[in-house]
Structure formats: structure tokens, C-alpha cells
C-alpha positions in Angstrom: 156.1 56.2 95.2 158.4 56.8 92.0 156.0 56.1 89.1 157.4 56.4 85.7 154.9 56.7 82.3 156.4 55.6 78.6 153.4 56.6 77.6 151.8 59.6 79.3 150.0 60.8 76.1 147.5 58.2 76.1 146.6 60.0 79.8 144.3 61.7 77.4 141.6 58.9 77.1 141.2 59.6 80.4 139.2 62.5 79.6 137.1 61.2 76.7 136.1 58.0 79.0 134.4 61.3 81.3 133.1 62.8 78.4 131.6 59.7 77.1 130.0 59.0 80.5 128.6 62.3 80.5 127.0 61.7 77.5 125.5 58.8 78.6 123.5 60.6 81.2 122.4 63.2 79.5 120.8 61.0 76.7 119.6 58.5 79.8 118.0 62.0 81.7 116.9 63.3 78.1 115.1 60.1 77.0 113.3 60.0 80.5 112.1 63.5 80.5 111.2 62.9 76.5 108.8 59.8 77.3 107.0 61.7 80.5 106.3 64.5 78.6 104.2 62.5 75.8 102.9 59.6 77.3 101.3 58.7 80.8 102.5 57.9 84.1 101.5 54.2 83.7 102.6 54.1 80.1 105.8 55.5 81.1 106.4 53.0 84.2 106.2 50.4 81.2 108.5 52.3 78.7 111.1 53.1 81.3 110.8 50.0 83.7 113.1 50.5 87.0 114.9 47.6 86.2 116.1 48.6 83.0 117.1 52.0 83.9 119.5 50.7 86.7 120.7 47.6 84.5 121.9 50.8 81.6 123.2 52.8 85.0 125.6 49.4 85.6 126.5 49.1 82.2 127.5 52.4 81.7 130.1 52.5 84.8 131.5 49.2 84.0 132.4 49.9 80.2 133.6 53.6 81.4 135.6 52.0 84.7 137.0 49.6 82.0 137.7 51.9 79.1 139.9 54.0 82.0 141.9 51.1 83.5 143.0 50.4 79.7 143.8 54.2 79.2 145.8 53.6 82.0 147.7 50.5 81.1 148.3 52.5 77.5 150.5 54.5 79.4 152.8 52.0 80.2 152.7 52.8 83.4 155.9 51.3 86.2 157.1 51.5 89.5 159.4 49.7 91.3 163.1 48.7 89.7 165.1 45.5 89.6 167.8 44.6 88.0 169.0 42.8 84.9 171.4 41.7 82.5 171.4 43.3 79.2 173.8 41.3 76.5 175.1 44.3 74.3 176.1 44.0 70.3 176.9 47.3 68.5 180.1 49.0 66.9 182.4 50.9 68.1 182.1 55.2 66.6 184.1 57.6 67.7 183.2 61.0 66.0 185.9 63.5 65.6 184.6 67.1 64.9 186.4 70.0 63.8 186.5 73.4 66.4 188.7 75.4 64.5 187.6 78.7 63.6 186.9 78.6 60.1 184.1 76.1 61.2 182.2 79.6 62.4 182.0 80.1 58.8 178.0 80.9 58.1 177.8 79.3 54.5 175.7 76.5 56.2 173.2 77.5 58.3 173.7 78.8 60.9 177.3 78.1 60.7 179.6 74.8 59.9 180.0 73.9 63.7 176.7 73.9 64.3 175.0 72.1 61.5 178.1 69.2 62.1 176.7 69.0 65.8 173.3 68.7 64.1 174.3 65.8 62.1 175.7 63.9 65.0 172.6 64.1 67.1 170.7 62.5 64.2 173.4 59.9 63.6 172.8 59.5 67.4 169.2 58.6 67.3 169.2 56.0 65.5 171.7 53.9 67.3 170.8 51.3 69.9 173.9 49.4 71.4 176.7 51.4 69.7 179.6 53.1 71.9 180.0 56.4 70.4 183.1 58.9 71.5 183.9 62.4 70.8 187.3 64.1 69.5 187.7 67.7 69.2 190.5 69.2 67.4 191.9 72.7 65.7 195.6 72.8 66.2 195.4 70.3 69.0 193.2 67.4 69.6 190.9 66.8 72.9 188.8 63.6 74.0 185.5 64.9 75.3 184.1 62.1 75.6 185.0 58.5 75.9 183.2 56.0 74.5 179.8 55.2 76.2 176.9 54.4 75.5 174.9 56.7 77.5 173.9 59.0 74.2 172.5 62.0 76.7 175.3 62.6 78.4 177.4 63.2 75.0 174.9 65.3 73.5 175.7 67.1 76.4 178.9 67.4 75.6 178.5 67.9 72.4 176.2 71.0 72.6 179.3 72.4 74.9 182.6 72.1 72.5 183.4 75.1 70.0 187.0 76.1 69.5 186.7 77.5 72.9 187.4 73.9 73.9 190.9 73.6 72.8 194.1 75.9 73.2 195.8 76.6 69.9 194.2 77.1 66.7 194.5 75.9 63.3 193.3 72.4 61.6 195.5 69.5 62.3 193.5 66.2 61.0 195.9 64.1 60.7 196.7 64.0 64.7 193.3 64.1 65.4 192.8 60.8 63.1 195.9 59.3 65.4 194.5 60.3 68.7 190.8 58.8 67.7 192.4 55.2 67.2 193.6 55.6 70.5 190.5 55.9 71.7 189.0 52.4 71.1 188.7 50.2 74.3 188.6 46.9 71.7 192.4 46.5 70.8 190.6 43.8 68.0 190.2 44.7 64.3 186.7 45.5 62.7 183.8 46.9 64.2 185.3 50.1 64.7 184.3 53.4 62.6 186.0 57.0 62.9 183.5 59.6 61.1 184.9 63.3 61.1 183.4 66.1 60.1 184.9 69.0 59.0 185.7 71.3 56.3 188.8 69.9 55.2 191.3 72.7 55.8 194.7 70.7 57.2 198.3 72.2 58.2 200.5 69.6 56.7 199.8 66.7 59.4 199.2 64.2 56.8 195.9 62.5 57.3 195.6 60.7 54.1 199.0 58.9 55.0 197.6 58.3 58.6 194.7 57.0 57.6 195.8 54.6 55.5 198.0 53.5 58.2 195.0 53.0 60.4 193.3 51.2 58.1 196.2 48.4 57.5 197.4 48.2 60.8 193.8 48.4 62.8 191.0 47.9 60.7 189.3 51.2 61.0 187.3 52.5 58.3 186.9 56.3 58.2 183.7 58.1 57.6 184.2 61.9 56.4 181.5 64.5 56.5 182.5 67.5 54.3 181.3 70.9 55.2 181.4 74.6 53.6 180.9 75.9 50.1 183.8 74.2 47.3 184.1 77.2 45.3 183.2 80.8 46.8 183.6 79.6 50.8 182.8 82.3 53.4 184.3 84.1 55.5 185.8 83.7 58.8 184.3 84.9 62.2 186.4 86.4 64.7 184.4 85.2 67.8 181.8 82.1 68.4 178.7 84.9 68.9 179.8 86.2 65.7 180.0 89.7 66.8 183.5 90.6 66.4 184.0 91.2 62.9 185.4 88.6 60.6 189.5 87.4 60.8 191.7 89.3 58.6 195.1 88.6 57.4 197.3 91.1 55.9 194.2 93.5 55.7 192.4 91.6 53.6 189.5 89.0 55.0 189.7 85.6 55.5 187.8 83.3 53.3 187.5 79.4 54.2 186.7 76.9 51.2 185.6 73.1 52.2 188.7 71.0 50.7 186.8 68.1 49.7 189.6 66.3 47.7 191.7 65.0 51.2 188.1 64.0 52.6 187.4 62.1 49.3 191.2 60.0 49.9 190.8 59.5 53.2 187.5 57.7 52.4 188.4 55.5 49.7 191.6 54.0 51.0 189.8 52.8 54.2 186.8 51.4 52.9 185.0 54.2 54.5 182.3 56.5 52.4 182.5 60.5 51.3 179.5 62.5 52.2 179.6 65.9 50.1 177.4 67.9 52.8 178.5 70.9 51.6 175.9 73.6 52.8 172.8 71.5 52.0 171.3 69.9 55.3 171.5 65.8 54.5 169.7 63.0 56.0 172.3 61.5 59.0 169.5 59.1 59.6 170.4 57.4 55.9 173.8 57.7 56.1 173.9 56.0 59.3 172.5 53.1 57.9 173.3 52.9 54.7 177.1 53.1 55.8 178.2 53.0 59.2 175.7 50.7 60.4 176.9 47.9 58.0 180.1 47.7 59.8 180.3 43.8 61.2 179.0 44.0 65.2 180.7 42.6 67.8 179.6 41.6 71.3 180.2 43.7 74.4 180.6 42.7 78.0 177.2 42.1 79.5 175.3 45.5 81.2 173.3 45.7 84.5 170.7 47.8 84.0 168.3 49.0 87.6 165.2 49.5 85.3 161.2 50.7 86.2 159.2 47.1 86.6 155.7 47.2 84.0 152.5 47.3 86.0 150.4 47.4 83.1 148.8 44.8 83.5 147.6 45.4 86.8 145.2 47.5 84.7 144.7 45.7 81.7 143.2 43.0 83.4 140.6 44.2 85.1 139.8 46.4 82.6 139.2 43.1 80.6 137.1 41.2 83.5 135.0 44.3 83.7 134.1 44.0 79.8 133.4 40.2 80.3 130.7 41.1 83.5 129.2 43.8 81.1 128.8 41.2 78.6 127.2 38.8 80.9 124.9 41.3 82.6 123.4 43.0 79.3 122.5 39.6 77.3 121.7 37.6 80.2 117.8 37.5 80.0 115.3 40.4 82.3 113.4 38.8 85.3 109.6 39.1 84.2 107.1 41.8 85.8 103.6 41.9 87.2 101.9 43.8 84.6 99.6 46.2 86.2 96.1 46.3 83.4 93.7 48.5 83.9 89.6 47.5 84.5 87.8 47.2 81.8 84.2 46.0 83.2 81.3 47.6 81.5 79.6 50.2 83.9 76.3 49.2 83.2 76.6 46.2 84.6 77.8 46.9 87.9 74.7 48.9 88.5 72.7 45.9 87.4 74.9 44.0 90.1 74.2 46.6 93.0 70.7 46.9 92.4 
């Protein structure tokens, strides 16, 4: 059987319920060795009447047997699938990252590529319902991923893209910008976000101009995430593992600076929002929601989802009529026994009798 937990921490209680029981007999054994050892076998039959000893023995098993079935129904546990209808609302994101080389650059750690893939994962988690795409570009532009809204599968992706991905080097935004819009499956206005990050470098493909072309003509507000150092900048590795050296050009080495200015227009003219990463590491979480997440939400087709039925409460209730018989059985009132009393007739006048 194909048994699914959402909860398998809570598989845990499982062994304090045993320790607990445990306890409870060794006190139970402990008590009864306690009261033999200072008082007398009849005294103790009336300290530690049969009755009661089996009545705590029931009680015990039935909170424990209880206290396990709920551990168990904690977990959330399912088997089984069926089908349903899921309506879906969300926005439409398609992230376009830069692969160019000069996003190797190790001013943010570990380097600019990374951390941006970083910052995407986090934006990632907190969505529910958006489609999200991916856009790679250095000198050209390539879709990884369509939009979807199976987030797994592009972080996937995600982890796999470096400039490895695409052919020609160099930074052309501006295309990239172009070949994002295309990428929408919604040909309406609104609900639709393009959030890039990058360090800003550009050969002359005009992505202000195309932005605010995109804005006007489609509705797409544009996000920019800017990373690198403004002033110094670092330098430029030759290879992804970072072991070849660093690029040169005309002998001297190559230093890449974040060009924040043409992130900072792109923003404004499309309603979008700047975020100055820079080499500090910044909460994606916040700027999801304080930005892209007020974007107005639109409704998708309708999903079928094959999901895991919830047996919980194939546990929970028993668990809870269990509690209710312990209840009943520990208040409800002991049968009375024959008390056994000693004889107390004088001995002198049993003689007097026999004689």
C-alpha cells in the first residue's frame, strides 16, 4: 500500500507513549513491592486490592492505545488518491536571469550567478498559484522553462543554467526583455510580471526603450534585481569552477561593475520596483510580497489534481472513544468486597466454654 505522511515528525510521540507506559509499570511494580515490604500479607491484600490493580492495568493501555492512535493521526497520515478540481488564481512571473560571464564575478558570495539563483528559490517559496518561467540570456536569450506551476521541476532547472547554457557571450537585456513577453500564455493585459536579475552590463540592445514599449503595449511591469559592487566591481572568471584565471583584455584584467542606473529606468517607467541587491544578501521573501505579489490576480483554467485521500481520522476517532471508555471505567463506582476481620474472642473464655 502507498502510504504518504505530511507529518512524519509527530511519528515521534510514538515513542514517548512507550516510555510513558513503561513508567507506568515500574511505579505500579514499585508501589507493590513498597507496600509488601512494610506492611502484612492481609494488610496488603487491602491496600493493593485485585480489583484495583487490574482496573489501573486497563486504564493505563487504554490512555496509551489512545495517546498512539492520535500520534498517528498527527502525522497526517493518507493512502489512496482521487481526483479533483483545483480552481487556480495567481499571476503570471517570468524570471529572466543573467548567464553571462561577468555574473561569475565573486563580489557576492559566492558569486553573482549564484546568489541570483538564491533569490529566486526564495521568491519561489512563497508563491502558491503563480506560473513562474525562466529566461536565460548573455549574448543570446534561451527559455528554460515555460511557465508552470510545478515550482520543483524549475528549481531544477534553475540549479542547471550558467553561461554554459547559451552559445555566444556578452549581455543583451534588451532582447531578453522582448523574448520574456513572448513568453506569457495570457495574451490579456495585467497580471503579468518580468523580474530580471542581473548586473546591469548591456551591449547597446536598448532595454529601457523596450521596456517601456512593453509596458504601453502589454501591461507588463518589470521587476529588476541589481547585482555586483557599484563602485570597485570584481573581477571576471574565466571558467564557471573558477579555476582558470580571470578574463583579460588587452593584458590587463577584466573588472565588471553592477550598472544600476538602466535597472533603476527600466523600473520606473513600468511601474515596476528597483531592488539595489548589490552584494548584500536581501530578503526575496519581502520583496515578493511587498511588490510582485500586489500585482492584480487573474483566474486560471481549472487543474485536476490525483491527490493522497486523509485517513486521519480513522485514528482520531478511536483514539477519542478510547478516552471516553477510560473516563467511564475510572469514575464509575468499585463493586464492594467481603472484608476478611480477624477474631477477636477473649481466650479465657473459650476455655471456660470447653470445660
Amino acid at each position: 500500500m502507498d502510504i504518504q505522511l505530511g507529518n512524519p515528525n509527530s511519528l515521534y510521540l510514538l515513542a514517548l507513549v512507550a516510555i510513558g507506559l513503561g513508567l507506568t509499570a515500574w511505579a505500579t511494580v514499585a508501589r507493590r513491592r513498597a507496600v509488601r515490604r512494610f506492611a502484612s500479607t492481609n494488610l496488603s491484600k487491602r491496600l493493593l486490592p485485585s480489583g484495583n490493580s487490574s482496573r489501573q492495568w486497563v486504564s493505563a493501555l487504554l490512555v496509551s492505545i489512545s495517546l498512539a492512535l492520535l500520534a498517528i493521526a498527527l502525522t497526517d497520515i493518507r493512502w489512496g488518491k482521487a481526483w479533483h478540481e483545483v480552481p487556480q488564481k495567481g499571476i503570471e512571473v517570468m524570471f529572466v536571469l543573467d548567464v553571462s560571464r561577468s555574473m561569475l564575478a565573486e563580489d557576492a558570495t559566492p558569486n553573482r550567478l549564484t546568489r541570483a539563483k538564491q533569490q529566486i528559490k526564495d521568491m519561489i517559496d512563497e508563491m502558491a498559484g503563480d506560473r513562474v518561467g525562466l529566461l536565460v540570456f548573455a549574448g543570446e536569450t534561451r527559455q528554460s522553462v515555460p511557465l508552470t506551476s510545478h515550482y520543483e521541476d524549475f528549481k531544477q532547472t534553475l540549479d542547471s543554467v550558467g553561461p554554459h547554457t547559451v552559445r555566444s557571450g556578452g549581455s543583451r537585456l534588451g532582447d531578453a526583455l522582448e523574448a520574456a513577453s513572448n513568453g506569457f500564455l495570457s495574451k490579456t493585459n495585467d497580471h503579468k510580471a518580468i523580474v530580471v536579475f542581473t548586473d546591469g552590463e548591456d551591449q547597446e540592445s536598448n532595454p529601457v526603450e523596450v521596456a517601456k514599449q512593453l509596458y504601453a503595449d502589454k501591461g507588463i511591469r518589470i521587476f529588476t534585481v541589481g547585482l555586483g559592487d557599484m563602485d570597485q566591481g570584481a573581477r571576471v572568471p574565466e571558467s564557471e569552477d573558477g579555476r582558470g584565471g580571470y578574463v583579460k583584455y588587452q593584458g590587463q584584467q577584466v573588472w565588471s561593475r553592477m550598472n544600476g542606473q538602466v535597472l533603476e529606468e527600466i523600473a520606473a517607467d513600468t511601474n515596476g520596483a528597483y531592488i539595489p541587491a548589490g552584494t548584500r544578501r536581501v530578503n526575496m521573501r519581502d520583496v515578493y510580497h511587498n511588490y510582485v505579489a500586489n500585482i492584480e490576480q487573474t483566474e486560471f483554467e481549472t487543474a485536476k489534481i490525483n491527490s493522497y485521500i486523509a485517513r486521519f481520522q480513522w485514528f482520531a476517532v478511536p483514539a477519542l472513544a478510547l478516552l471516553l471508555l477510560e473516563v467511564y471505567l475510572s469514575t464509575r463506582p468499585a463493586k464492594p468486597t467481603a472484608e476478611v476481620l480477624p477474631d477477636t474472642k477473649p481466650a479465657g473464655r473459650s476455655m471456660r466454654q470447653a470445660a
